[in-house]
N, C-alpha and C positions, 0 to 999 in steps of 0.2 A: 504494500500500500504506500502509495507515496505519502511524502513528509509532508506537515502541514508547520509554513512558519508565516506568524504574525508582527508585522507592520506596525509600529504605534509611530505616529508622526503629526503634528497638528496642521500640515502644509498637507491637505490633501492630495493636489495634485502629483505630489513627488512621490507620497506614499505609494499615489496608484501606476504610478510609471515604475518602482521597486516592485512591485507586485507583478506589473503586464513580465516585467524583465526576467523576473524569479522563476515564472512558471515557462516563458520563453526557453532561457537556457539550460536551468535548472534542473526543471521538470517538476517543481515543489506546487504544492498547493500553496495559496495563500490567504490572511484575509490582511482586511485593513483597519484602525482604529486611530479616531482621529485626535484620542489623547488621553492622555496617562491613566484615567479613570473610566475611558470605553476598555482598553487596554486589560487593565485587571480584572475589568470585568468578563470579559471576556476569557480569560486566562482560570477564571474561576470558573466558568459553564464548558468550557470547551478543553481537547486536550491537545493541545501546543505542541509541536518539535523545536522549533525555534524559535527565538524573537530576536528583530530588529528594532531597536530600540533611537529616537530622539532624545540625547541632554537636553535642548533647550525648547521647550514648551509650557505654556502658561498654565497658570494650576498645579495639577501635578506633575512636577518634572521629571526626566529622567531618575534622578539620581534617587527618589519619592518613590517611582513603581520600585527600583531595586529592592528597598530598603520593605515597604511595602511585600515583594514577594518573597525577602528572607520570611519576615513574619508571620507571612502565611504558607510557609512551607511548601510553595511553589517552584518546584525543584526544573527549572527547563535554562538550557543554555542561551545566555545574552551578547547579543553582536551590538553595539554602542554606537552609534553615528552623531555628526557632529560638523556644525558646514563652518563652525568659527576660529577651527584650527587649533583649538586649547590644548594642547598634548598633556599637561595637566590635569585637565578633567577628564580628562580619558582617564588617567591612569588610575584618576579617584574613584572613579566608578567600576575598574576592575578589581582594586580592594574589597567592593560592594560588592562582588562576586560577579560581574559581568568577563563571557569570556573575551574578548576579545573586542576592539575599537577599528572602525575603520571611519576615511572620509568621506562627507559627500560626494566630493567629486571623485574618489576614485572608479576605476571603472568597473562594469557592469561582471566581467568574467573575475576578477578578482573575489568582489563583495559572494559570489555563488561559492569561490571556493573557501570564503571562511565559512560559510554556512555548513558547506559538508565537512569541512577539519569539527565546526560545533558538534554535529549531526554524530561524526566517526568518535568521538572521544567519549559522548552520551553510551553509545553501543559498546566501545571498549573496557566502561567502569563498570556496567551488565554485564558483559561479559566476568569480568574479570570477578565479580561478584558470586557468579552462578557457581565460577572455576572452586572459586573459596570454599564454596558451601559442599562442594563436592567432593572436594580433597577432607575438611574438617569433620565432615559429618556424615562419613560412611567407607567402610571398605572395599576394595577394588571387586571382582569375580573370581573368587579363588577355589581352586578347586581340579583334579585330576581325575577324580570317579568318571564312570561311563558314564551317570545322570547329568554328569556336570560339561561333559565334551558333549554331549550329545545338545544341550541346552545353548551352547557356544556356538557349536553348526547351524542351530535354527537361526540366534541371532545374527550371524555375518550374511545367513541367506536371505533372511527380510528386512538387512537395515534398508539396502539399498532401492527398498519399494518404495510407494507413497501410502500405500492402501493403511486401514485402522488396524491396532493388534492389538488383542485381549491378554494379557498375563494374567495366571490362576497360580494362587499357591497361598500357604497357610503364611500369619504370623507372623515375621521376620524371618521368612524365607530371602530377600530382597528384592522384592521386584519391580524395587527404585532404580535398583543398579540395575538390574536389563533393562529399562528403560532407558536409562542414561546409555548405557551399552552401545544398544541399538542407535541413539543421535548419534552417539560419537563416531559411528561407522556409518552413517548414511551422510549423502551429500550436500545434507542440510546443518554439518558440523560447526561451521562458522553461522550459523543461525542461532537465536535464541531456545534455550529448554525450559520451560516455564512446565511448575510442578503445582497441584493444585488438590490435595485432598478433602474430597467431599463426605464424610463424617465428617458430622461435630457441628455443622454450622444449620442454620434455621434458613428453609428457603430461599428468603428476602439475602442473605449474607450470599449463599453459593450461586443464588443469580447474579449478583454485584461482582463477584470474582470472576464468575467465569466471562459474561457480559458486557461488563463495564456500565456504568451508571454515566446521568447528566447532571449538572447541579439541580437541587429541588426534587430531586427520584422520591427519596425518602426523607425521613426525619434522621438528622446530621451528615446530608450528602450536600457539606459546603461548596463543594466542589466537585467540577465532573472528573472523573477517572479510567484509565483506559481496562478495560477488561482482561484474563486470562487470554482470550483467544487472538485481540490484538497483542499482550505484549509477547507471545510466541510468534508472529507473524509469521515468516516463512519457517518456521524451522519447531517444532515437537511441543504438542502440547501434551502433558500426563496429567489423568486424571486416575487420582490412587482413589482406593473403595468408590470405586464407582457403584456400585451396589448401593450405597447409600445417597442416591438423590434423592429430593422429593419427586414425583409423577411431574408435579406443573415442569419443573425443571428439564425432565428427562425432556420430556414432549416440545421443547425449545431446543435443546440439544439433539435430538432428533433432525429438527429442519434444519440446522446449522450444518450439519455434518450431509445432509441430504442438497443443502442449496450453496454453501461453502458465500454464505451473508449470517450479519447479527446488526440487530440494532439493540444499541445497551438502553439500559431500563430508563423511562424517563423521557427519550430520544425519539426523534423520527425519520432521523438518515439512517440509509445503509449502510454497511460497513463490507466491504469483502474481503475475508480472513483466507487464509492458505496455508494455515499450521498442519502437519502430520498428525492425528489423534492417537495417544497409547493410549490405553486404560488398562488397569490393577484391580483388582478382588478378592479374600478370601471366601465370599461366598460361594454356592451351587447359583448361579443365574437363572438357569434351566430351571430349577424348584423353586425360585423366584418368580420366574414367570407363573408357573404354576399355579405359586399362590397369588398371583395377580399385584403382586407389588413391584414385581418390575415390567418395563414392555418389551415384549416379544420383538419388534419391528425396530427398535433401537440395538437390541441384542445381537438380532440379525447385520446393521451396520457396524457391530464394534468388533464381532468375530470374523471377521474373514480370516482372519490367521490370529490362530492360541498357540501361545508360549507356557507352558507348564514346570513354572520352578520344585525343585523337588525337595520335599523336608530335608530337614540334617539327617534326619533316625536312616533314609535313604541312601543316605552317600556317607555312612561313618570312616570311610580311609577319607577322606578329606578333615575329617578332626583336626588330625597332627597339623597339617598344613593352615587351618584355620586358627589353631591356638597358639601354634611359635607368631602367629602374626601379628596376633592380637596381642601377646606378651611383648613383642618386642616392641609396638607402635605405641599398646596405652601408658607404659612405664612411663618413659620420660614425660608426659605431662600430666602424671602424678608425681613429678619431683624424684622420681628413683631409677636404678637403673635394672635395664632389661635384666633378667632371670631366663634361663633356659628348661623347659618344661622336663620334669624324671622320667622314664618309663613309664612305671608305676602312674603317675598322673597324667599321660597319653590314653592308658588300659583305661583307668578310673572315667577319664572325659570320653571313652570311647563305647561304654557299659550301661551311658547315662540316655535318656528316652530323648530330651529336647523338644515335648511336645508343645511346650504351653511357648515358646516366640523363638523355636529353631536359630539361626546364627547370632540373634541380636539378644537370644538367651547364654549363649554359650559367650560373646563378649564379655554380658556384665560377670558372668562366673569367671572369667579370664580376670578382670578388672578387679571383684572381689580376692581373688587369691593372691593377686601383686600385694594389696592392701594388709593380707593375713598373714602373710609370708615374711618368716625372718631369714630363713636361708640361702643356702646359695644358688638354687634351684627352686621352682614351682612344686612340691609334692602333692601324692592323693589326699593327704592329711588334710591341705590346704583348703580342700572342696568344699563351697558350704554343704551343713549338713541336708540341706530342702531340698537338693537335686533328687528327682525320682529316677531310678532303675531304669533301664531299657525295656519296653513292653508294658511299663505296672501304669502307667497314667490310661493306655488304651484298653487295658486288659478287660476282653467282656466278661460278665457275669460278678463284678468284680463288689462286692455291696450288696448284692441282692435287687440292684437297679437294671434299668435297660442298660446297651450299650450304650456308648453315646459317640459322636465323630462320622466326619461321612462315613462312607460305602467304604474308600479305600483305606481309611482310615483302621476300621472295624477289621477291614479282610488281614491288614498287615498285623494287626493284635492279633487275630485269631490263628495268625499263620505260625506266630513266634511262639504263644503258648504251644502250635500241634509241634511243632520243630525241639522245643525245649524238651516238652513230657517225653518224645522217642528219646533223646539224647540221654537223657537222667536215665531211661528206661534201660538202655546198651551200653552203661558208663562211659556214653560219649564215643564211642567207636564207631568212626566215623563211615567206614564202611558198610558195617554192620547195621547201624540205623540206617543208613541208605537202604539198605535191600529191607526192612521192616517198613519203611513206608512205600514201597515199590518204585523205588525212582534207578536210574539207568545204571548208575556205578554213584562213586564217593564224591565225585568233582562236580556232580548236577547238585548234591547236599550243600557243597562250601561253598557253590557259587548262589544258593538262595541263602546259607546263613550270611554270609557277606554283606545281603540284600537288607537281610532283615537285623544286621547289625550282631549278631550274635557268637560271642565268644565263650570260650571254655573259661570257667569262674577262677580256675588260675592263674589264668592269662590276665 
C-alpha cells in the first residue's frame, strides 16, 4: 500500500504543488493541511507515514505541532521546511524530534528522497524491533528426531507459497517459531511479521488489533491506529489461538482473507492489505465447528496447508539437545554461569511426560534447576519435585475418571501403559516382549518405545 505523507503549510498553494509533486515522482499518497491545528488534527483521525512540516505559520507553528505530537504520542517521522533560510531553527526543531530539515526551494527529487530515507528508517527501527523480540523471547527450532526433520521439510516446502497455513499443536509446542520459520524462509523476509494472539481480548479489542480503528470508533480511541493486517503489509500476519475469536470477528476475517480489503472500525475507506495469513491452535477446529463455535467456511480458508508440531513426550532424543541449550543461554542472564547437564539429569529430563506446556515447560524446569543448583553440573536431584512421570499425566482410567486429552493424546497413554505392563511382564527383554505382543522382531519394539519415550527405569 502506498505511503501516505501529510503537508501542513499555511500557503496553500505551495502545499498543493508538494503534494501534485509527491504523488508525481514519488508515488506517495498525500493530503494537505492548511495549518498547525488542521494538521494535528488530522494526525489524530488518520494514520500518517510522513509529515512535511512549515516553521513558520501563524497560530500554531511548526515548532507547536512538534512539541504538540511529543505529547500526544504521535510517533511519525518529520521533514521541516523552511523558505527563510534559518539553519538554526532547523536545527531547533530536530532537537524536537523532527527528522530531518530541508529548503523550500530545494528541488523537487531531492525533498522525495528525504521522505523515503524518513519512510526506510521508520521500517528499519520495526524491523529491528521485531528482530529483538525474536532473538529475546524464544528459542530457535531445535531438534534432530524424525518428528522434528520431518516438521522442517514441510516448513522450507511452504515458506515459499503465498496461500494461508494452519499450525496444530498443544501448549508450548512453539508454533510461534514455525511461524516465524516459515517468514524467515519465504520471500516476504524483508517484510514485516506482525504476531497477534486472539485469546484474552473482548471483541471490540481483537477487532481494533487486527483492523485498525479511526478516531471516535470507540470510547478512548483518541486517535486513529493502523491495524494488524496493515502493519504486516506485505509480509506474514500470525494469528496465535485463533480458535478463540469471537463469530462477529471471524465473519470479518472471513471477507478479508476472501477479498484481501479491510476497512478499520469507525472508517469508511478501503484499505487493501497483502499480508500472508498463519494461524496457530491448540484446539480440535473440526469439533469446533461441530459444536458451532467456530465457522466451517473460515476453517476451510485457513487450512489449505496444516503444519502439525509435535509434543516433547514425541521427540524425547531431542531432550539432550533442548536442555544443554537452554542451560547454557538462560544462565548468564541469571547472573551465573553455564553448568553442563549429568547423565543422570538427561535420563531424569528424559522419563518426564511434559504434558501440561511441552518445550516452554521443560525451559522453566531448565531455568529452575540453574536457580537450585550448587554444583558443578545440572543433576537429577536438581529437578523440581512436580515434574510428572512419563505417561502418569495421560494415563487412562487413572482416578476413577474418564480419560481426558484428545484422541491422540488418549491412544499414546494407552499405548505406553500396553508397552510398559509387557515389559515388566518379560523383565524387559526386549525381544521377548516383542514376540508376546506379536510385532515383527525387537527393533519394530525400540522403534515404538522411542516413540513413546520409554526407557528401562535404570536407564
Amino acid at each position: 500500500m502506498r505511503k501516505l505523507v501529510l503537508i501542513v503549510d499555511d500557503v496553500r498553494p505551495l502545499a498543493e504543488q508538494y503534494a501534485y509533486d509527491l504523488e508525481r515522482l514519488g508515488r506517495f499518497r498525500t493530503r494537505v493541511a492548511g495549518g498547525g491545528a488542521e494538521g494535528l488534527d488530522i494526525l489524530a483521525r488518520e494514520v500518517v507515514d510522513c509529515v512535511i512540516l512549515d516553521l513558520e505559520m501563524p497560530g500554531l507553528d511548526g515548532f507547536d505541532v512538534l512539541r504538540a505530537m511529543e505529547h500526544q504520542e504521535i510517533d511519525v517521522p518529520v521533514i521541516v521546511y523552511t523558505g527563510t533560510g534559518s539553519f538554526d531553527r532547523c536545527v531547533e526543531a530536530v532537537r524536537l524530534g523532527a527528522f530531518g530539515f530541508i529548503d523550500k526551494a530545494e528541488p523537487m527529487e531531492r525533498v522525495v528522497h528525504e521522505v523515503r530515507l524518513a519512510l526506510r528508517q521508520t521500517d528499519l527501527r520495526d524491523r529491528l524491533g521485531q528482530l529483538e523480540e525474536q532473538v529475546t523471547g524464544s528459542s530457535p527450532l531445535i531438534g534432530e528426531s524424525e518428528p522434528m526433520l520431518r516438521l522442517r521439510t514441510a516448513i522450507g516446502r511452504l515458506a515459499r507459497i503465498p496461500s494461508p497455513v494452519l499450525i496444530q499443536g498443544e501448549s508450548g509446542t512453539g508454533k510461534e517459531l514455525v511461524a516465524r520459520e516459515l517468514h524467515r524462509l519465504s520471500p516476504r523476509s524483508d517484510e514485516a511479521f506482525v504476531a497477534v494472539n486472539c485469546g484474552g481480548f473482548s471483541e471490540g479489542l481483537v477487532d481494533s488489533d487486527l483492523f485498525g480503528h479511526d478516531r471516535g470508533a470507540f470510547t478512548g480511541a483518541v486517535k486513529a491506529r493502523r491495524g494488524a493486517f496493515e502493519r504486516a503489509s506485505a509480509g506474514t500476519l500470525f494469528l496465535d489461538e485463533i480458535g478463540e475469536l469471537p463469530g462477529a470477528v471471524q465473519a470479518r476475517l472471513l471477507r478479508v482473507l476472501e477479498g484481501g480489503e479491510i476497512t478499520r472500525l469507525g472508517g469508511e475507506d478501503v484499505i487493501v492489505v497483502g499480508a500472508r495469513v498463519v494461524a496457530a491452535t491448540h484446539r480440535d477446529l473440526d469439533a469446533e465447528v461441530e459444536k458451532g463455535s467456530f465457522r466451517q467456511d473460515l476453517l476451510y480458508r485457513l487450512n489449505v496447508h496444516v503444519l502439525r508440531v509435535p509434543p516433547l513426550r514425541e521427540r524425547p532424543d531431542d531432550i539432550p539437545l533442548l536442555a544443554g541449550h537452554f542451560a547454557a543461554t538462560l544462565a548468564p542472564g541469571l547472573g551465573l554461569s553455564p553448568r553442563p547437564l549429568s547423565d543422570d539429569a538427561i535420563a531424569a529430563l528424559q522419563s518426564r511426560h511434559w504434558g501440561r506446556n511441552n518445550v516452554r515447560e521443560l525451559r522453566n524446569t531448565i531455568e529452575r534447576m540453574i536457580i537450585a543448583s550448587d554444583g558443578a553440573a545440572l543433576e537429577a536431584a536438581d529437578l523440581p519435585p512436580d515434574l510428572e512421570p512419563q505417561g502418569a499425566a495421560a494415563r487412562p482410567g487413572v482416578a476413577g475418571g474418564p480419560p481426558s486429552g484428545t484422541f491422540r493424546e488418549q491412544k499414546v497413554a494407552a499405548e505406553t501403559v500396553i508397552v510398559r505392563a509387557a515389559l515388566d511382564a518379560n523383565d524387559w527383554k526386549i525381544g521377548q516382549t516383542a514376540r508376546s505382543l506379536g510385532l515383527a522382531d525387537h527393533s519394530s519394539l525400540l522403534k515404538i518405545m522411542n516413540r513413546l519415550g520409554i526407557r528401562r527405569p535404570s536407564d
